[in-house]
Structure formats: C-alpha cells, structure tokens
FIVEXLO-676733 format. One record per residue (C-alpha): residue number from 0; chain; y, x, z; residue in three letters. Coordinates in pm, 1 decimal. Each point is the difference from the previous one (the first is absolute). Example, Ala and Ser with C-alpha at 12.3 -4.5 7.8 and 13.67 -1.06 7.14 Angstrom:
<nodes>
<fiba = 0&zaba = A&py = -450.0&px = 1230.0&pz = 780.0&marmi = ALA>
<fiba = 1&zaba = A&py = 344.0&px = 137.0&pz = -66.0&marmi = SER>
</nodes>
This chain:
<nodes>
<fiba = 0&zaba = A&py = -390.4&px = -1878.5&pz = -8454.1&marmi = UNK>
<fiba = 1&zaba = A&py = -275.7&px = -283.6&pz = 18.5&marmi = UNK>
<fiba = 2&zaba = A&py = 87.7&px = -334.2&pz = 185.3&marmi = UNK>
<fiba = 3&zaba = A&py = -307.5&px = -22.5&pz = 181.5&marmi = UNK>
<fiba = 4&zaba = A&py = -51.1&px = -79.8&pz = 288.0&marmi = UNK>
<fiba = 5&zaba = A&py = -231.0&px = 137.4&pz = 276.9&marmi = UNK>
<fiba = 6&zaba = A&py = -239.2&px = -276.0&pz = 109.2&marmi = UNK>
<fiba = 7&zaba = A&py = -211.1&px = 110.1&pz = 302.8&marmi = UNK>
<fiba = 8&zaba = A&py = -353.2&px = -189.0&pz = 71.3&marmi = UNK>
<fiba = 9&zaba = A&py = -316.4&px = 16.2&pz = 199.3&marmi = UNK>
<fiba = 10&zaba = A&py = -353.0&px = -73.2&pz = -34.5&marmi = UNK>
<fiba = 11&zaba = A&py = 36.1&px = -224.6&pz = 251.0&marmi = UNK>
<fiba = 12&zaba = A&py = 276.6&px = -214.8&pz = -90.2&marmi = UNK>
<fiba = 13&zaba = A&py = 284.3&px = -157.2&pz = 234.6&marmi = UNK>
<fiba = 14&zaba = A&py = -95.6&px = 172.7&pz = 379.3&marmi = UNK>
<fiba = 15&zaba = A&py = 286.5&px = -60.1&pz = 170.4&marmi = UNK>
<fiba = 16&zaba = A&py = -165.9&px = -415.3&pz = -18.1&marmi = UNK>
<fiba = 17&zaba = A&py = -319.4&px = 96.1&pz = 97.1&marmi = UNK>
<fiba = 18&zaba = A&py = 66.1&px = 172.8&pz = 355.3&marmi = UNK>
<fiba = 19&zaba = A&py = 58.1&px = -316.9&pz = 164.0&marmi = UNK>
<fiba = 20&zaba = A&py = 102.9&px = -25.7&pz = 350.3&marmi = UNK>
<fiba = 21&zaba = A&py = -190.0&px = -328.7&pz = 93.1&marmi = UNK>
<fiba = 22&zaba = A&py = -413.6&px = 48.1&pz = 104.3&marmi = UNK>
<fiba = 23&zaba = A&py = -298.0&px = -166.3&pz = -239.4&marmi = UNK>
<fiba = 24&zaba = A&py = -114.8&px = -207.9&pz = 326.8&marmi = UNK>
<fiba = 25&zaba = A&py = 208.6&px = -168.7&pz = 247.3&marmi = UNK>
<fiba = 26&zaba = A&py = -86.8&px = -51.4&pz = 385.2&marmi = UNK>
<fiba = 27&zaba = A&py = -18.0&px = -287.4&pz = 180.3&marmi = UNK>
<fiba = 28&zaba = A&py = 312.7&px = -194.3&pz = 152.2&marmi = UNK>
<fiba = 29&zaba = A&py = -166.8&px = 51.8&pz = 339.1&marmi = UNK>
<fiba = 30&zaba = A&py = -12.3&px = 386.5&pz = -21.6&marmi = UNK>
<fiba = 31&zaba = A&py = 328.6&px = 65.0&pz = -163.4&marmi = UNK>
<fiba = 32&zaba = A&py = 346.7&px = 15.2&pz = 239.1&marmi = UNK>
<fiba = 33&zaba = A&py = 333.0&px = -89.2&pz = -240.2&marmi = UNK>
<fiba = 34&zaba = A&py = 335.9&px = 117.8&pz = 62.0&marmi = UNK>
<fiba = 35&zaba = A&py = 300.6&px = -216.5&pz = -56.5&marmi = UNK>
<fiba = 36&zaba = A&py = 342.9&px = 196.1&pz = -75.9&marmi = UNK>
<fiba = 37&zaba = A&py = 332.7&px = -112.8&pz = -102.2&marmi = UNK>
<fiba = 38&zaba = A&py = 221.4&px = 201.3&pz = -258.1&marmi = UNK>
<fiba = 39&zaba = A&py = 303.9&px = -15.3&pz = -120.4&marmi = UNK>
<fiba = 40&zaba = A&py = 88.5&px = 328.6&pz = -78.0&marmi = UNK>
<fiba = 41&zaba = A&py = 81.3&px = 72.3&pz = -337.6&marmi = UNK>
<fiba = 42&zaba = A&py = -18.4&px = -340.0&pz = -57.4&marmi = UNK>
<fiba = 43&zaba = A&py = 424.3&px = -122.7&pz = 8.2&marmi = UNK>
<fiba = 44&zaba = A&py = -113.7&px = -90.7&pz = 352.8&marmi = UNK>
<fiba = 45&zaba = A&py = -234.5&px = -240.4&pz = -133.7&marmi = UNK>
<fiba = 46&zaba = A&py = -316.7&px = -40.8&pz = 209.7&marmi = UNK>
<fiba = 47&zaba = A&py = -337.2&px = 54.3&pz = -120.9&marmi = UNK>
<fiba = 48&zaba = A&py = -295.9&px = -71.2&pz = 250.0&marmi = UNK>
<fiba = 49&zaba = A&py = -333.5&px = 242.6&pz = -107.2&marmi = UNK>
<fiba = 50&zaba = A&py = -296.6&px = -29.2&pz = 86.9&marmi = UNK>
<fiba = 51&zaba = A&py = -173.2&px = 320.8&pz = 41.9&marmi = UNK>
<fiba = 52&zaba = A&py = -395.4&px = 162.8&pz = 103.8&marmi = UNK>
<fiba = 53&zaba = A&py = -160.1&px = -199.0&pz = -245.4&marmi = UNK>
<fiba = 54&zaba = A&py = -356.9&px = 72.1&pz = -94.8&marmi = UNK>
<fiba = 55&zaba = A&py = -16.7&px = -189.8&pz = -255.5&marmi = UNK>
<fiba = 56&zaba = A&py = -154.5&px = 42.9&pz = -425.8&marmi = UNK>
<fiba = 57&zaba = A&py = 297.0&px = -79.8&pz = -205.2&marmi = UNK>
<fiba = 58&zaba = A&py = -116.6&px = -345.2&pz = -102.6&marmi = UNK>
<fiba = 59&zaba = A&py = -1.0&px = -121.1&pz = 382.9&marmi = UNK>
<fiba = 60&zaba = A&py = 331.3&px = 198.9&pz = 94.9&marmi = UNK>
<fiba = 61&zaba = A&py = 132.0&px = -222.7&pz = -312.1&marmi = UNK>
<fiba = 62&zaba = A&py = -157.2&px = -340.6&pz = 70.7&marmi = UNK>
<fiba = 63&zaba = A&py = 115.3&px = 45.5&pz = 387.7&marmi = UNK>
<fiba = 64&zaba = A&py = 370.6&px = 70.3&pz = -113.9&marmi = UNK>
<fiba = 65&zaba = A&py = 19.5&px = -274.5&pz = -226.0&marmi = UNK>
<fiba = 66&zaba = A&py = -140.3&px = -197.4&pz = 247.2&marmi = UNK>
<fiba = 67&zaba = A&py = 299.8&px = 128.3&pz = 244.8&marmi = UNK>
<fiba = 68&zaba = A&py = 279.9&px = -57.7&pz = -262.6&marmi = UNK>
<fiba = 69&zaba = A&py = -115.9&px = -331.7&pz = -43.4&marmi = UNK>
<fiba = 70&zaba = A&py = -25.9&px = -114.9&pz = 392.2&marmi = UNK>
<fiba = 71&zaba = A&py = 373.0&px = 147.0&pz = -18.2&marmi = UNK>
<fiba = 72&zaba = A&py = 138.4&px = -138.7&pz = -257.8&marmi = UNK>
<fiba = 73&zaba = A&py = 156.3&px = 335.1&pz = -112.2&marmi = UNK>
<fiba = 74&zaba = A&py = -129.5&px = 316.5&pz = -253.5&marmi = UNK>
<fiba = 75&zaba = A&py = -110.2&px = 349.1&pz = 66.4&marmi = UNK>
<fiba = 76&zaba = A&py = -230.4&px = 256.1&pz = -120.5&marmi = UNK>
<fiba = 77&zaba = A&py = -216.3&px = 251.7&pz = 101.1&marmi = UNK>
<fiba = 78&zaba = A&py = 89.8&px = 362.0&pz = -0.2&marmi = UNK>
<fiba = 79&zaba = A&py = -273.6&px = 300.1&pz = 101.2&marmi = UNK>
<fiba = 80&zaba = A&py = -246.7&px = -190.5&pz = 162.8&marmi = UNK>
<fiba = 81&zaba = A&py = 313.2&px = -219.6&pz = 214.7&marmi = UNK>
<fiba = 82&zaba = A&py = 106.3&px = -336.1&pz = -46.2&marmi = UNK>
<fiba = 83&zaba = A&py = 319.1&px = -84.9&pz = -36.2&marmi = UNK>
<fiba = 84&zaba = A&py = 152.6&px = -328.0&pz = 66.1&marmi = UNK>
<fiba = 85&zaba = A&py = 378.8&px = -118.2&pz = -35.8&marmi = UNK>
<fiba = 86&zaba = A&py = 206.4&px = -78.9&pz = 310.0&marmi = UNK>
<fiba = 87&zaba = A&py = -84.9&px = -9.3&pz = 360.7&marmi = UNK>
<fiba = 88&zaba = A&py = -350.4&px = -170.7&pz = -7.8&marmi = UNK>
<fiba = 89&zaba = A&py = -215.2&px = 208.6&pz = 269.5&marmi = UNK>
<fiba = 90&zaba = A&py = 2.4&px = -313.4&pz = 244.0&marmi = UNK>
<fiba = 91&zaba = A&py = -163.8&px = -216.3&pz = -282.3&marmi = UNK>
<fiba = 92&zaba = A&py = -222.5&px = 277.5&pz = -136.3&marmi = UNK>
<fiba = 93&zaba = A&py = -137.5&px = 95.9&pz = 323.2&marmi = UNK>
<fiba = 94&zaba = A&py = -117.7&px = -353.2&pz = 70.4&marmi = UNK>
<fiba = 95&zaba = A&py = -166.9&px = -27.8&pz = -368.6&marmi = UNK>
<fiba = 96&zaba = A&py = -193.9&px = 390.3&pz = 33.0&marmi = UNK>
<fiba = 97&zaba = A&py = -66.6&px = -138.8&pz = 398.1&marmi = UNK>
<fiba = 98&zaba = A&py = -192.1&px = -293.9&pz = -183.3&marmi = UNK>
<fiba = 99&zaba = A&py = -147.1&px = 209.8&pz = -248.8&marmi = UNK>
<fiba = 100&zaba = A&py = -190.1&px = 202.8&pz = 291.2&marmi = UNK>
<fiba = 101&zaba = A&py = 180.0&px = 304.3&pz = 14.3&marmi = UNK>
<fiba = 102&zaba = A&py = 215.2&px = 149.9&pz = 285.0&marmi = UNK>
<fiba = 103&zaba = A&py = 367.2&px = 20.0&pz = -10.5&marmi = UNK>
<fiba = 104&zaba = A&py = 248.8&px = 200.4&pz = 84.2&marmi = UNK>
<fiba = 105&zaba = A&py = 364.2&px = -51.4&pz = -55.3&marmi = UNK>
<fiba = 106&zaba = A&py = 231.4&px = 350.7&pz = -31.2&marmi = UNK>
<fiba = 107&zaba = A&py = 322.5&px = 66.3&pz = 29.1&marmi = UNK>
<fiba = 108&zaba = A&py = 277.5&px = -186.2&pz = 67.3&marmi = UNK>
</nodes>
C-alpha cells in the first residue's frame, strides 16, 4: 500500500480568496445609508456594535475601520463586507460616519 497522498489542485489556484464579497469601486458617503446593530449573541454576552451596508473596495472598508477602532479606543475586524467593532460604540460611531457624509441609522436595541 503506497503512503501517498491525494493532493487536489486547479488551474486556477486558491478560489475560495478570489470571490470576494466587497465591490472594486465604492460610492459616495452621500449616497450610501449605514446600519448600526448591536450583538452579543454568541459572544459570552459581550457586545459587538457592526456596522453594516457598506459599499465600500476593501482598502476603504479597511482604512474606515481602522479609523473607527482608533476614535474608540478599542479593536475589531471586519467580517463579509461588515465591520465589527468591540463593545457598545454605535452612539460614537454614528457621530464619526454622520461627519464622514453618510446617513445613519442605528438598529436594534
């Protein structure tokens, strides 16, 4: 019996990486409408305020969350196209996208 291994491949490499969720171009501030939730679900009860409908190319959906961690002084990531930013931080996020030009609306409760 050999010890080989089956080692499946494609022509086209890794394409589970290339069929990203996040657009080439982004729109405007002024014609995009963001949605501020608050999880904690899964979490150990921890909340988690995202920041979702984002039309954003991944290099602005990244600067704009570190730009968010940083005006809260906490961490987060972004996860399918959503931001996600530790603790309850919607109040303080909503005034920094509100400055940024975009409309805001908090979710949830």
């Amino acid at each position: 019996m050999s010890n080989n291994k089956t080692v499946w491949s494609s022509e086209d490499g890794d394409i589970r990486k290339k069929n990203n969720l996040t657009p080439n171009k982004s729109l405007p501030p002024q014609q995009q409408t963001i949605y501020l939730h608050r999880e904690s679900s899964g979490r150990n009860g921890t909340p988690v305020s995202l920041v979702k409908n984002l039309v954003l190319s991944s290099d602005d959906l990244k600067a704009l969350a570190k730009k968010l961690k940083q005006q809260c002084g906490t961490g987060g990531t972004i996860k399918d196209g959503v931001i996600e930013i530790q603790g309850e931080h919607r109040e303080k996020i909503a005034g920094i996208l509100q400055k940024l030009g975009y409309k805001v609306k908090i979710a949830g409760g």
